[in-house]
mmCIF file of the N, C-alpha and C atoms, coordinates in Angstrom:
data_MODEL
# 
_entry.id   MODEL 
# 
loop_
_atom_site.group_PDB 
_atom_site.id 
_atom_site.type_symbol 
_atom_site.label_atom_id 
_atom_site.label_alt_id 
_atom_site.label_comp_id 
_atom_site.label_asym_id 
_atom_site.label_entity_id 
_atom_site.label_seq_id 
_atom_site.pdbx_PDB_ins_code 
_atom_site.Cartn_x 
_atom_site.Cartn_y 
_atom_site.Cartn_z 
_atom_site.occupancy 
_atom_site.B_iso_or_equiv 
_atom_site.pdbx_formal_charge 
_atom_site.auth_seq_id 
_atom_site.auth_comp_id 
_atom_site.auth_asym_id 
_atom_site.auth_atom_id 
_atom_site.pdbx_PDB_model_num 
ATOM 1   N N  . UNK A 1 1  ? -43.414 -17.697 31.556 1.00 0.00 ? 1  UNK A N  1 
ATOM 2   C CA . UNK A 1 1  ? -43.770 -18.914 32.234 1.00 0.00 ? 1  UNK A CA 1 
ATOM 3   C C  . UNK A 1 1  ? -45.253 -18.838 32.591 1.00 0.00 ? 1  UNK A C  1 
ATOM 4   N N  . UNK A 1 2  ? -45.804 -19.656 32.386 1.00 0.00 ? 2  UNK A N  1 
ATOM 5   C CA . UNK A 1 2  ? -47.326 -19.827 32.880 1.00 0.00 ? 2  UNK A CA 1 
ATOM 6   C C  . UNK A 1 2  ? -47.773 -20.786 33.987 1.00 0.00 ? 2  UNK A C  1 
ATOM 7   N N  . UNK A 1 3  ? -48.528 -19.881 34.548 1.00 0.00 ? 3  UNK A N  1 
ATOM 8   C CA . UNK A 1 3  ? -48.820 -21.326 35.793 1.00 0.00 ? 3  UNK A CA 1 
ATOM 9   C C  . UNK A 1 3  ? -50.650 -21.110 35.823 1.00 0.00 ? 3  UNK A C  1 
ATOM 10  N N  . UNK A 1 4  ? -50.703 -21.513 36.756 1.00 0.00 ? 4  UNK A N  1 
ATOM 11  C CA . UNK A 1 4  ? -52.853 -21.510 36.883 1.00 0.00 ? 4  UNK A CA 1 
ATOM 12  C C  . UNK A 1 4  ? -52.861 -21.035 38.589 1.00 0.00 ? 4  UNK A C  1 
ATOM 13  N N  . UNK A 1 5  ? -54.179 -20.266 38.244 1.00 0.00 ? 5  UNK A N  1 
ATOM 14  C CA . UNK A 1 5  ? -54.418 -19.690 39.871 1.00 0.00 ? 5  UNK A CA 1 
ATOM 15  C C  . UNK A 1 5  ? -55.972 -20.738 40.094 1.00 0.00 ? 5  UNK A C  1 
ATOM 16  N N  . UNK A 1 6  ? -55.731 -21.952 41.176 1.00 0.00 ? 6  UNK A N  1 
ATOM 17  C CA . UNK A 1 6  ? -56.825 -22.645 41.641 1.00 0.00 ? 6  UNK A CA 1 
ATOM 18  C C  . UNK A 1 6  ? -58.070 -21.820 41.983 1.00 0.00 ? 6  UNK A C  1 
ATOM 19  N N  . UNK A 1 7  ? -59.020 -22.924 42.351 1.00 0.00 ? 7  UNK A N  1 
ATOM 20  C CA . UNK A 1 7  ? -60.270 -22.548 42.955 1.00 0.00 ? 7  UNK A CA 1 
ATOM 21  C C  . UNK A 1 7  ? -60.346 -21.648 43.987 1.00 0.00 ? 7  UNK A C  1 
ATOM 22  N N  . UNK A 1 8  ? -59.405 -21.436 44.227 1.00 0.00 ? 8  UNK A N  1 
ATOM 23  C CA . UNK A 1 8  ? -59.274 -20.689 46.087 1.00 0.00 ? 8  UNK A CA 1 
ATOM 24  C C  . UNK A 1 8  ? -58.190 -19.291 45.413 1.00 0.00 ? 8  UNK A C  1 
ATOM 25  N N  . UNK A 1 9  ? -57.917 -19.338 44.707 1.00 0.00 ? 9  UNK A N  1 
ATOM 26  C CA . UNK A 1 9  ? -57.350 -18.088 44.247 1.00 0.00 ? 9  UNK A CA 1 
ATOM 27  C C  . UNK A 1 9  ? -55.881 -17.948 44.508 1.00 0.00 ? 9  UNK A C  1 
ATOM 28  N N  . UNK A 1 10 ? -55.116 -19.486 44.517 1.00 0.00 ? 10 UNK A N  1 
ATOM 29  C CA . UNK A 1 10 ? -53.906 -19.384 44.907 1.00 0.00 ? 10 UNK A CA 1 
ATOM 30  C C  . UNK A 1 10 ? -52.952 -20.244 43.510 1.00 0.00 ? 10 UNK A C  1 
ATOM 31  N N  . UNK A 1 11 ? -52.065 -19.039 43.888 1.00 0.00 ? 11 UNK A N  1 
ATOM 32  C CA . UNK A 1 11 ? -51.082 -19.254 42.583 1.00 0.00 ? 11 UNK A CA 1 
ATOM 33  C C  . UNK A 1 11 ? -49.609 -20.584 43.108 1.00 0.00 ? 11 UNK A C  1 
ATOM 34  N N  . UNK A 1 12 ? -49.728 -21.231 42.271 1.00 0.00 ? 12 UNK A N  1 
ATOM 35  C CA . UNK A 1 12 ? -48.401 -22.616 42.516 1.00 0.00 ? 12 UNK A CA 1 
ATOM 36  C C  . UNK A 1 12 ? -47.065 -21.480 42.059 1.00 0.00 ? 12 UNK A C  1 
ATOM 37  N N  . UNK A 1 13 ? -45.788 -21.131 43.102 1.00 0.00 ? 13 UNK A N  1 
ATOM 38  C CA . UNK A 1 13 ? -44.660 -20.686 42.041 1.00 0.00 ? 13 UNK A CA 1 
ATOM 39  C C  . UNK A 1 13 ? -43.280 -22.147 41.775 1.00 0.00 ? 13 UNK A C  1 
ATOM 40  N N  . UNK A 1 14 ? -43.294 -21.573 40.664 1.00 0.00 ? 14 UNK A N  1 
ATOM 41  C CA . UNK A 1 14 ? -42.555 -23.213 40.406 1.00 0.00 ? 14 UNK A CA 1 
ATOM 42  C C  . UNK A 1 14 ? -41.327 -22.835 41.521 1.00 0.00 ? 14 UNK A C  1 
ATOM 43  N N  . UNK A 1 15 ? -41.043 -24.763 41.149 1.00 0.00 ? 15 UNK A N  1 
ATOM 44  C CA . UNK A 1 15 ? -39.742 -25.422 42.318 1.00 0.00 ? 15 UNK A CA 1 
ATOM 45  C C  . UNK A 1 15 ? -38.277 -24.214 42.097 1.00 0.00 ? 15 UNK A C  1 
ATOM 46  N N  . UNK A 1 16 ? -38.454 -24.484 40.376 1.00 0.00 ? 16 UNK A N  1 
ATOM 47  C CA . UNK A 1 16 ? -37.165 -23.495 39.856 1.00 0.00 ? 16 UNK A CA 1 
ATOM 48  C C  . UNK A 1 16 ? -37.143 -22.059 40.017 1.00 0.00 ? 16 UNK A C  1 
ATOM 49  N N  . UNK A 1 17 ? -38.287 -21.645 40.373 1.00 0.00 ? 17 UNK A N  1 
ATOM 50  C CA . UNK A 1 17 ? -37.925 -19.747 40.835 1.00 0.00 ? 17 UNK A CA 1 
ATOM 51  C C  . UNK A 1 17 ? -38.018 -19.922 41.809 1.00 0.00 ? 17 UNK A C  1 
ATOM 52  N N  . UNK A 1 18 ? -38.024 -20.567 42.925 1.00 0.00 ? 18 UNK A N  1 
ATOM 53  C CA . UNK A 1 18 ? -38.555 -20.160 44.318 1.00 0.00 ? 18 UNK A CA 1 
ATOM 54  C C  . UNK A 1 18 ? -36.654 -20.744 44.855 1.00 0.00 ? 18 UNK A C  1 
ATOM 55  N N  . UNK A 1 19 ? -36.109 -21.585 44.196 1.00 0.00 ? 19 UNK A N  1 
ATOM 56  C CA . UNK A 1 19 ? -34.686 -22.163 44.072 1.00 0.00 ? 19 UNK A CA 1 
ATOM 57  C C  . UNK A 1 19 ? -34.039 -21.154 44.143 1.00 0.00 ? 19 UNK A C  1 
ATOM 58  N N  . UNK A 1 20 ? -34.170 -20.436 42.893 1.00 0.00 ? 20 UNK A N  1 
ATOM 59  C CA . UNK A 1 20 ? -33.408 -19.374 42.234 1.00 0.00 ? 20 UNK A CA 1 
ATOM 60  C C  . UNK A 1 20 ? -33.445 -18.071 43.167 1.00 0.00 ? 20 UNK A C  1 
ATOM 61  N N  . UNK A 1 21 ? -34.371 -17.781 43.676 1.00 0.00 ? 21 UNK A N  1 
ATOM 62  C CA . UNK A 1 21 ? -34.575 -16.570 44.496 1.00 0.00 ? 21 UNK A CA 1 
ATOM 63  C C  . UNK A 1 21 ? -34.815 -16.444 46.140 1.00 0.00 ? 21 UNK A C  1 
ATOM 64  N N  . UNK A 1 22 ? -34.532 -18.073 46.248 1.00 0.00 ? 22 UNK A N  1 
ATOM 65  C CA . UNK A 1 22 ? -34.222 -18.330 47.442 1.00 0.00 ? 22 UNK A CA 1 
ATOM 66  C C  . UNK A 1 22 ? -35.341 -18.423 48.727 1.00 0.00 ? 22 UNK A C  1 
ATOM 67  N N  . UNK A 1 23 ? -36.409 -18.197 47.856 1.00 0.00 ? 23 UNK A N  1 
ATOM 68  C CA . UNK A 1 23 ? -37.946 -18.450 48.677 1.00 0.00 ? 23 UNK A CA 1 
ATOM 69  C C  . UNK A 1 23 ? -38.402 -19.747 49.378 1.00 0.00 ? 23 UNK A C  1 
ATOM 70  N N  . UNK A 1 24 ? -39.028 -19.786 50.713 1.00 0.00 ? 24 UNK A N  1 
ATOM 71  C CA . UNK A 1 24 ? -38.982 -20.777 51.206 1.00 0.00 ? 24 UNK A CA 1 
ATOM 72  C C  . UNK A 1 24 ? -40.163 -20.858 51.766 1.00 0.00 ? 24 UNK A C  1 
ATOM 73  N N  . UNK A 1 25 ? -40.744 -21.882 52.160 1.00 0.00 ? 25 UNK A N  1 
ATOM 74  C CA . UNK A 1 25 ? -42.149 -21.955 52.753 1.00 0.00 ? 25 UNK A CA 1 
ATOM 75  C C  . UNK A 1 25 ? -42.307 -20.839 54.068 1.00 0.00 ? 25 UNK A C  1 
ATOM 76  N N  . UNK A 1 26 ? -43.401 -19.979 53.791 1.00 0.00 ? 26 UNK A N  1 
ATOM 77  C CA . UNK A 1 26 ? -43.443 -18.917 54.751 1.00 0.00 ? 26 UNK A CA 1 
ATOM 78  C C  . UNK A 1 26 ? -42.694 -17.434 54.242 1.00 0.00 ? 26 UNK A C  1 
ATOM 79  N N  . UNK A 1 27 ? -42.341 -17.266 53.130 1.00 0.00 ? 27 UNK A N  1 
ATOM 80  C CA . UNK A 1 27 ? -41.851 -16.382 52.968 1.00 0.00 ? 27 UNK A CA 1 
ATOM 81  C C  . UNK A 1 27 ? -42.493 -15.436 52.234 1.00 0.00 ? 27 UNK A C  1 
ATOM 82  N N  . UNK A 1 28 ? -42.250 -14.131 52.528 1.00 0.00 ? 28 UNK A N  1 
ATOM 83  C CA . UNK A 1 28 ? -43.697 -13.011 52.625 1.00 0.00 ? 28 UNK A CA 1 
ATOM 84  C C  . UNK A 1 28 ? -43.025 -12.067 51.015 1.00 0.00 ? 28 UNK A C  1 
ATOM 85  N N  . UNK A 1 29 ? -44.103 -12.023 50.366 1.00 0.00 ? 29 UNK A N  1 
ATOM 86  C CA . UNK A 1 29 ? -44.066 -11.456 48.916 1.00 0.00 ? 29 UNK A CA 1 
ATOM 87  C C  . UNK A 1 29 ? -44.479 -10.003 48.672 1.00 0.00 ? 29 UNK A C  1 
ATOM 88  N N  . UNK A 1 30 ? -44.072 -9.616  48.286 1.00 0.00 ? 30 UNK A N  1 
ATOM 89  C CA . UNK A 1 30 ? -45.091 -7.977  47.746 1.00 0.00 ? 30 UNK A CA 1 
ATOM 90  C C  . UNK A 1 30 ? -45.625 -8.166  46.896 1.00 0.00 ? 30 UNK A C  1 
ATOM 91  N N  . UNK A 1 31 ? -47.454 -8.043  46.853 1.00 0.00 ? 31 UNK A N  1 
ATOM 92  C CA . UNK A 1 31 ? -47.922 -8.023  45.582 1.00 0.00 ? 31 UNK A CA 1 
ATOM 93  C C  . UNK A 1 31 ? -48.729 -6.556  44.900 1.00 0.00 ? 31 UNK A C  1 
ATOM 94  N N  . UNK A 1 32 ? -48.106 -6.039  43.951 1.00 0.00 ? 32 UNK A N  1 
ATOM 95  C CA . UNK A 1 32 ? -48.135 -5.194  43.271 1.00 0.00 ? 32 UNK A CA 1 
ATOM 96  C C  . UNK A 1 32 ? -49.127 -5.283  42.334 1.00 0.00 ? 32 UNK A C  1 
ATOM 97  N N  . UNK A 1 33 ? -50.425 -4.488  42.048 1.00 0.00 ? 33 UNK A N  1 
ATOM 98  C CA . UNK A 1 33 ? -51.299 -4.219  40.735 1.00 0.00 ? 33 UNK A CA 1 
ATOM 99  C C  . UNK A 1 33 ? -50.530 -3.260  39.717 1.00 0.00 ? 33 UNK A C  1 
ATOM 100 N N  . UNK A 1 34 ? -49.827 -3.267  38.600 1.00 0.00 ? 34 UNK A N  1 
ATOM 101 C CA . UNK A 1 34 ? -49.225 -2.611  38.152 1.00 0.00 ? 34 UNK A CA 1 
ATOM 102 C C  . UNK A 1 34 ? -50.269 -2.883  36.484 1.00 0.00 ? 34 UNK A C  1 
ATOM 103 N N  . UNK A 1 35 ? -50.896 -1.656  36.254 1.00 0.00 ? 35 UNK A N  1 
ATOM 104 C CA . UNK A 1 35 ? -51.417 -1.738  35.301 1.00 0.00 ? 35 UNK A CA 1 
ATOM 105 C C  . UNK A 1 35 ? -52.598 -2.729  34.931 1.00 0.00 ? 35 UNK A C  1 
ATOM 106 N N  . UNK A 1 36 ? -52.354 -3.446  33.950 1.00 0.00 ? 36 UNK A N  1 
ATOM 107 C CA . UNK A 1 36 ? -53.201 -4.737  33.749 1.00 0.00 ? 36 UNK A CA 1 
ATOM 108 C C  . UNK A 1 36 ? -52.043 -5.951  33.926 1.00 0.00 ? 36 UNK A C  1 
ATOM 109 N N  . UNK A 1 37 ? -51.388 -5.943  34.523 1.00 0.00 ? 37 UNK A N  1 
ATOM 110 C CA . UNK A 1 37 ? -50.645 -7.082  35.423 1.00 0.00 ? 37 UNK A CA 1 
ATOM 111 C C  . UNK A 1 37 ? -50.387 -7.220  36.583 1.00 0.00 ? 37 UNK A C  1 
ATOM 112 N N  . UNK A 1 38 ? -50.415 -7.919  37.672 1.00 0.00 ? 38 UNK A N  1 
ATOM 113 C CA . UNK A 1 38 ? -48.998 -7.870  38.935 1.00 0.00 ? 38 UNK A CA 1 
ATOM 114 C C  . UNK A 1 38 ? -47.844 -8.029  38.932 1.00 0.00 ? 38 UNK A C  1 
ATOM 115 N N  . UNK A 1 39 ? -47.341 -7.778  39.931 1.00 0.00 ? 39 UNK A N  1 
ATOM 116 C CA . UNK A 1 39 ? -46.012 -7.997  40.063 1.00 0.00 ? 39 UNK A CA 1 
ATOM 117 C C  . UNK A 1 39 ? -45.604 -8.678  41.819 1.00 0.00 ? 39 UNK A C  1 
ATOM 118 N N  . UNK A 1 40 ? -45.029 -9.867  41.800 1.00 0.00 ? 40 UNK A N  1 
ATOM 119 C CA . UNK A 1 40 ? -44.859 -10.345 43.254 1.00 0.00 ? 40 UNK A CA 1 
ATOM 120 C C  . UNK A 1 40 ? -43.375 -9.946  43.629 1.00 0.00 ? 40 UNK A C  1 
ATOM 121 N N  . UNK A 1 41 ? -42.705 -9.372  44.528 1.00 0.00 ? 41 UNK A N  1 
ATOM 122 C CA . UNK A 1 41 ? -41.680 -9.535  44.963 1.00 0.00 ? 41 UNK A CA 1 
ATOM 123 C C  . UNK A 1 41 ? -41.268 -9.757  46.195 1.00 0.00 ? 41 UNK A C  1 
ATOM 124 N N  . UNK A 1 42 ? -39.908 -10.439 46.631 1.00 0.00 ? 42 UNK A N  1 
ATOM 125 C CA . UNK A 1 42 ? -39.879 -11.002 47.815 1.00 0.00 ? 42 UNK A CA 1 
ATOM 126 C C  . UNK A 1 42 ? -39.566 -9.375  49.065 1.00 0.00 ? 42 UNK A C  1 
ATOM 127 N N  . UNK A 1 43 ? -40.252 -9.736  50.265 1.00 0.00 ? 43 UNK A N  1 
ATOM 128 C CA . UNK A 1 43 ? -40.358 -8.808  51.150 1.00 0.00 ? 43 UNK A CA 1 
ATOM 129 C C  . UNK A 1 43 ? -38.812 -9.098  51.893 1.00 0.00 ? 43 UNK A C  1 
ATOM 130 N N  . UNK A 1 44 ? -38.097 -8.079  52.464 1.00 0.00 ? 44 UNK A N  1 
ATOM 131 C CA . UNK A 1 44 ? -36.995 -8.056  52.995 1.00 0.00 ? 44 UNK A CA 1 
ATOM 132 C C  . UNK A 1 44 ? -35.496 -8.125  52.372 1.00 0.00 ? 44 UNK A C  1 
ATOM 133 N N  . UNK A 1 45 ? -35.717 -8.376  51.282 1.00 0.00 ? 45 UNK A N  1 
ATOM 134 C CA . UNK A 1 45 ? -33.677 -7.975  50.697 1.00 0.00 ? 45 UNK A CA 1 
ATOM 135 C C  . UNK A 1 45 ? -33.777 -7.049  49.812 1.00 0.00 ? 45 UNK A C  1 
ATOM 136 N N  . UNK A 1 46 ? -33.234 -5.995  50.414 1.00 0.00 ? 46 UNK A N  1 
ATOM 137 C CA . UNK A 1 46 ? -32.658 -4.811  50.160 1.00 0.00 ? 46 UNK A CA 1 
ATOM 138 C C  . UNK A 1 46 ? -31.894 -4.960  49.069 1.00 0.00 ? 46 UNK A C  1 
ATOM 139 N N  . UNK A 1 47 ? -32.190 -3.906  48.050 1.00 0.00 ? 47 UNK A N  1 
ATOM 140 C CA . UNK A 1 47 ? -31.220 -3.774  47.130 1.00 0.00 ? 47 UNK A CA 1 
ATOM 141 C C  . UNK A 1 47 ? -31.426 -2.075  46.346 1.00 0.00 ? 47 UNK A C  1 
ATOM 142 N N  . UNK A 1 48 ? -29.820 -2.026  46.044 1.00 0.00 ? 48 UNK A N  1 
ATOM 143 C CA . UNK A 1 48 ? -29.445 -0.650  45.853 1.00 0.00 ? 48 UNK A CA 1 
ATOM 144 C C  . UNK A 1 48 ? -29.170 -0.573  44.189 1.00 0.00 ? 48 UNK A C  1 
ATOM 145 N N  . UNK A 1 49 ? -29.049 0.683   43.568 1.00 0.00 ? 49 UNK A N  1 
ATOM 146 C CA . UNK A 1 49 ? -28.646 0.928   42.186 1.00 0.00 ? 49 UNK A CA 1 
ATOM 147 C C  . UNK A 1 49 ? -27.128 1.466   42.473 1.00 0.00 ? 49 UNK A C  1 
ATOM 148 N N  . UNK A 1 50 ? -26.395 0.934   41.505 1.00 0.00 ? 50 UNK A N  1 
ATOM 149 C CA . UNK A 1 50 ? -24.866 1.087   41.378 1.00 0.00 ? 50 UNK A CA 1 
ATOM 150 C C  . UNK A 1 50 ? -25.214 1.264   40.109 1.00 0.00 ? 50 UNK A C  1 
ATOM 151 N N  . UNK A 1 51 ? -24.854 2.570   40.019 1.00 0.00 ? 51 UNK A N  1 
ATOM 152 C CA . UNK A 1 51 ? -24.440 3.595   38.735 1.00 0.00 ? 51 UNK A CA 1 
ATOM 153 C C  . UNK A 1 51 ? -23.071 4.043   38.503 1.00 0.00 ? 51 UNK A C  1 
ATOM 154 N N  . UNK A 1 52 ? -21.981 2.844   39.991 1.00 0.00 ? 52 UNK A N  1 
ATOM 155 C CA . UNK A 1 52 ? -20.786 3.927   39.145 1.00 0.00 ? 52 UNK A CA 1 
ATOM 156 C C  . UNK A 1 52 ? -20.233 2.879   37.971 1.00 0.00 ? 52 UNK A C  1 
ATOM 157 N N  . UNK A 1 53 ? -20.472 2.056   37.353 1.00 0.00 ? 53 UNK A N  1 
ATOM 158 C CA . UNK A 1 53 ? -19.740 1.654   36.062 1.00 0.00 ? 53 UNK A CA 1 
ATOM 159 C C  . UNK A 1 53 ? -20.471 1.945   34.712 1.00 0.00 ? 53 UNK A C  1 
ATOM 160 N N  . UNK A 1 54 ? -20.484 1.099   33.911 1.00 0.00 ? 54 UNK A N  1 
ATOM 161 C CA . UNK A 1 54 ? -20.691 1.606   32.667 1.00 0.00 ? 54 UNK A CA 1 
ATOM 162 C C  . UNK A 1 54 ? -22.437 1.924   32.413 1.00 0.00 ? 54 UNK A C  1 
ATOM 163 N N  . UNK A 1 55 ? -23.223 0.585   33.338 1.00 0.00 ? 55 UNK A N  1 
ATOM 164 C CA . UNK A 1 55 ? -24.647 0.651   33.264 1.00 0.00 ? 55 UNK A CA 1 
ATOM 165 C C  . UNK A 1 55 ? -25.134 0.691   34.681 1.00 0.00 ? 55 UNK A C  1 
ATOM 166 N N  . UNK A 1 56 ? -26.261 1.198   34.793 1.00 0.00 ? 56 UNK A N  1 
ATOM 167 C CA . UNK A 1 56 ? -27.314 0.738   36.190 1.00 0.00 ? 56 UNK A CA 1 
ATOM 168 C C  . UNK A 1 56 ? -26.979 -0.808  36.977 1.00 0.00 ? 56 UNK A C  1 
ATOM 169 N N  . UNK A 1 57 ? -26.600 -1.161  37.123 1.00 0.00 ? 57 UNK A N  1 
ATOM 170 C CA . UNK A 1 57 ? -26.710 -1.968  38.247 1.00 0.00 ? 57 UNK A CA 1 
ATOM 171 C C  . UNK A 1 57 ? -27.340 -2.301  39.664 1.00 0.00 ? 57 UNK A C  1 
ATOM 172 N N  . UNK A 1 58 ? -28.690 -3.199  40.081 1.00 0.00 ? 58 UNK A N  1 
ATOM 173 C CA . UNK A 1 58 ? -28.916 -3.555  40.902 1.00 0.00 ? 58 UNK A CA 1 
ATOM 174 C C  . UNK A 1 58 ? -28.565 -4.555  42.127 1.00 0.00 ? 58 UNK A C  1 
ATOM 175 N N  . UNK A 1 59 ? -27.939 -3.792  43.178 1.00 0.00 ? 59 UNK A N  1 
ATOM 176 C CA . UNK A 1 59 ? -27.224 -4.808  43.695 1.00 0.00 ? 59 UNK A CA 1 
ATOM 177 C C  . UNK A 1 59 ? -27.965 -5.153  44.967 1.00 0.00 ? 59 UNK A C  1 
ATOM 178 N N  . UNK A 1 60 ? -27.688 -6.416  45.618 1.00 0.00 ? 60 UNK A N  1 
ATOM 179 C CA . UNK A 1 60 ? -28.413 -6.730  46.802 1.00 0.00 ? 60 UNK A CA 1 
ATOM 180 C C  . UNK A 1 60 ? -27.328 -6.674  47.757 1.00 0.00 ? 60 UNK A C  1 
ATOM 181 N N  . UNK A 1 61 ? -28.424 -6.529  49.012 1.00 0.00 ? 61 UNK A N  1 
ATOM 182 C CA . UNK A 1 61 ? -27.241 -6.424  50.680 1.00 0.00 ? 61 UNK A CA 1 
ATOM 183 C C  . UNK A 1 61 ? -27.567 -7.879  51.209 1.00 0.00 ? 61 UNK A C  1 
ATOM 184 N N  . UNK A 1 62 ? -26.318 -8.045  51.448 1.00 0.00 ? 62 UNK A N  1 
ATOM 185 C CA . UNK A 1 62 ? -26.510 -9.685  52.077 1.00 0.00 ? 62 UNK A CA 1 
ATOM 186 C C  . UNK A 1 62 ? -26.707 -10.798 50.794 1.00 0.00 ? 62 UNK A C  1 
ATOM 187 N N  . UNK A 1 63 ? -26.609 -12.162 51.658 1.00 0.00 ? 63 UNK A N  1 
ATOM 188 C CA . UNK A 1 63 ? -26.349 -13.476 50.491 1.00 0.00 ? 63 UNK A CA 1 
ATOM 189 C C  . UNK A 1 63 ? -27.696 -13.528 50.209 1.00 0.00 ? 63 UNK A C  1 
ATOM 190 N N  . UNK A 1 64 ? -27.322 -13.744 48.881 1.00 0.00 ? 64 UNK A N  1 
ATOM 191 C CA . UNK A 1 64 ? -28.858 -14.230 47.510 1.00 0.00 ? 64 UNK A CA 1 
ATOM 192 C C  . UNK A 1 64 ? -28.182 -14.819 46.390 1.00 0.00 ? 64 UNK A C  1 
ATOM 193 N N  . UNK A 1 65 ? -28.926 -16.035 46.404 1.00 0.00 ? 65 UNK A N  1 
ATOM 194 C CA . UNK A 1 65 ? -28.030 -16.612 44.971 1.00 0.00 ? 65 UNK A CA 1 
ATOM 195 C C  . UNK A 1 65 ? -27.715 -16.406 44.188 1.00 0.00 ? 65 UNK A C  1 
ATOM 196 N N  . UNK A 1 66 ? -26.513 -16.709 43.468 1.00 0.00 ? 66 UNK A N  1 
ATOM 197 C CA . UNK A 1 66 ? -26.125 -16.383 42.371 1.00 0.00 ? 66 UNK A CA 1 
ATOM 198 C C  . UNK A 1 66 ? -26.789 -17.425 41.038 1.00 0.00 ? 66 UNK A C  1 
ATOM 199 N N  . UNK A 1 67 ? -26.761 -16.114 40.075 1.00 0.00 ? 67 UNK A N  1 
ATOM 200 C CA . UNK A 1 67 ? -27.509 -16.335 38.998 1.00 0.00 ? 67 UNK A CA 1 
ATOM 201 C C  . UNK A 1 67 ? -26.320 -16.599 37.938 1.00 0.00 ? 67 UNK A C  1 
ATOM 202 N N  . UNK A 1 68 ? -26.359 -17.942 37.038 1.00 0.00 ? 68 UNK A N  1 
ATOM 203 C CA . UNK A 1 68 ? -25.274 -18.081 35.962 1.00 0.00 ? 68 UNK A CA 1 
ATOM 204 C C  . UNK A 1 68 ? -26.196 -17.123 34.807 1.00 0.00 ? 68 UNK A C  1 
ATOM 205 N N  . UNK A 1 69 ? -25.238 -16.856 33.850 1.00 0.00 ? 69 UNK A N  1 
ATOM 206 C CA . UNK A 1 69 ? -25.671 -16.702 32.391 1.00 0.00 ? 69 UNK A CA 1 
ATOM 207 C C  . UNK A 1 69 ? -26.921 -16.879 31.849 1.00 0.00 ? 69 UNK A C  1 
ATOM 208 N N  . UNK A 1 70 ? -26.598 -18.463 31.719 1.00 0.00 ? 70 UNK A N  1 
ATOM 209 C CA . UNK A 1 70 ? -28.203 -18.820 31.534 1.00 0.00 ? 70 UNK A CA 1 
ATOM 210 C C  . UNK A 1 70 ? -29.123 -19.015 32.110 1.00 0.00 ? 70 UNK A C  1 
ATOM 211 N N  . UNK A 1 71 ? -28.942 -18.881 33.317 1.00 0.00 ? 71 UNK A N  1 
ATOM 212 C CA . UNK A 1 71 ? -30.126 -18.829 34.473 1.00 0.00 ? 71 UNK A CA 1 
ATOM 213 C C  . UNK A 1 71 ? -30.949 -17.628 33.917 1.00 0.00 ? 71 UNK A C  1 
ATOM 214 N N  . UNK A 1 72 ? -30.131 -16.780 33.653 1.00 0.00 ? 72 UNK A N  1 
ATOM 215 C CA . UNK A 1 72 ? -30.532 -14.901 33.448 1.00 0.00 ? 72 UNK A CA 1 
ATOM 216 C C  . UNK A 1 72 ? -31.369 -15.348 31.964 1.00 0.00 ? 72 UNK A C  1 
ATOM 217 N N  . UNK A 1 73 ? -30.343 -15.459 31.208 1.00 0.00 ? 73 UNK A N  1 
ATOM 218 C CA . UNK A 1 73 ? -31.373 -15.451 29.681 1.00 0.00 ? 73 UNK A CA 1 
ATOM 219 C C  . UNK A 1 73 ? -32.638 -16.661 29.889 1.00 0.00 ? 73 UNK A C  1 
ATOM 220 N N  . UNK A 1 74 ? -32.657 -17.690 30.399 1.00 0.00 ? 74 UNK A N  1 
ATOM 221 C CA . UNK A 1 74 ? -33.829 -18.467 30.245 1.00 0.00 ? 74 UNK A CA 1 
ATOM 222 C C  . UNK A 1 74 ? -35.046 -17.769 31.009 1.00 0.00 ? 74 UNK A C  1 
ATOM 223 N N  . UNK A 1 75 ? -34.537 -16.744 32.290 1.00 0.00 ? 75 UNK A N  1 
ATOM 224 C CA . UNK A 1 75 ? -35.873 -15.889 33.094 1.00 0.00 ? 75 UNK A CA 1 
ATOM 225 C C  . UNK A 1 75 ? -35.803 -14.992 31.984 1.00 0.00 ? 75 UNK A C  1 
ATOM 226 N N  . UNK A 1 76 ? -35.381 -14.476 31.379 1.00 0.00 ? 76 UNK A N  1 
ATOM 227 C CA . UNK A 1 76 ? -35.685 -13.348 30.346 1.00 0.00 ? 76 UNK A CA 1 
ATOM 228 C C  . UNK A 1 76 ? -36.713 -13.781 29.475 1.00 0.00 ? 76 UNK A C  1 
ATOM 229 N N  . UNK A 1 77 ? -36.068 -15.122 29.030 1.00 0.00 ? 77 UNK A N  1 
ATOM 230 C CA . UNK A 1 77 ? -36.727 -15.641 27.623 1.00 0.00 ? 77 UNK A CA 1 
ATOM 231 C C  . UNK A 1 77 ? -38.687 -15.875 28.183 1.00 0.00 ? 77 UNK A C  1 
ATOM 232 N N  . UNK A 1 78 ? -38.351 -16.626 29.579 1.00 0.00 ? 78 UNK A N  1 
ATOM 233 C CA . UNK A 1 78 ? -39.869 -16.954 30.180 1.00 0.00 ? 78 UNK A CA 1 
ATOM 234 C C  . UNK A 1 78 ? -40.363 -15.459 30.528 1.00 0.00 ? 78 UNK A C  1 
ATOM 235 N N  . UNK A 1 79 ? -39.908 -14.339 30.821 1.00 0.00 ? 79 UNK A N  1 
ATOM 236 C CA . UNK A 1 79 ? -40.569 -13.720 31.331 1.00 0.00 ? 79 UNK A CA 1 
ATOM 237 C C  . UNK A 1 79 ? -41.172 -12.770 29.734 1.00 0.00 ? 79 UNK A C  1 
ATOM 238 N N  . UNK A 1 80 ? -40.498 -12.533 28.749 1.00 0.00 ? 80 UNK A N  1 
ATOM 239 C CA . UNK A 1 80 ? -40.946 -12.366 27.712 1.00 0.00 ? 80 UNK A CA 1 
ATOM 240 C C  . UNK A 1 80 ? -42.125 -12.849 26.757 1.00 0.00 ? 80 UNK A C  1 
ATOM 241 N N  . UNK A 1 81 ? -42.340 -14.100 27.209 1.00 0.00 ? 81 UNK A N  1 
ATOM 242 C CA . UNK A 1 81 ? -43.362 -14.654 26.544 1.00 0.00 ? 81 UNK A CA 1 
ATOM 243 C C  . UNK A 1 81 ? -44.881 -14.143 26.974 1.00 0.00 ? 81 UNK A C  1 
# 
């Protein structure tokens, strides 16, 4: 997904991820220099690795929306590009 960082150095995150991940005006991000990219993530929900089934699993504590099918493959597909 592509967006533009304005004159002032501020990034727009679209309507549909901020939906999806439950972000709301005022809500505090981690921003990460990772290499020659960033990485933003939301500050405060906890989440653990569940390794006891077949794969890794990341799970969260407390309510966070649920993601359908294609919710998952269309962030894959955007985040791939």
């Amino acid at each position: 997904m592509r967006v533009r960082i304005d004159a002032a150095g501020r990034l727009v995150n679209p309507k549909q991820v901020r939906s999806r991940l439950g972000l709301e005006a005022g809500a505090e991000l981690e921003l990460e220099e990772v290499g020659d990219h960033v990485e933003l993530r939301p500050i405060g929900r906890e989440v653990w690795l569940d390794e006891s089934g077949d794969r890794p699993v990341f799970r969260a504590v407390g309510d966070v929306p649920t993601l359908t099918a294609a919710e998952v493959r269309e962030l894959m597909d955007e985040f791939r590009r």
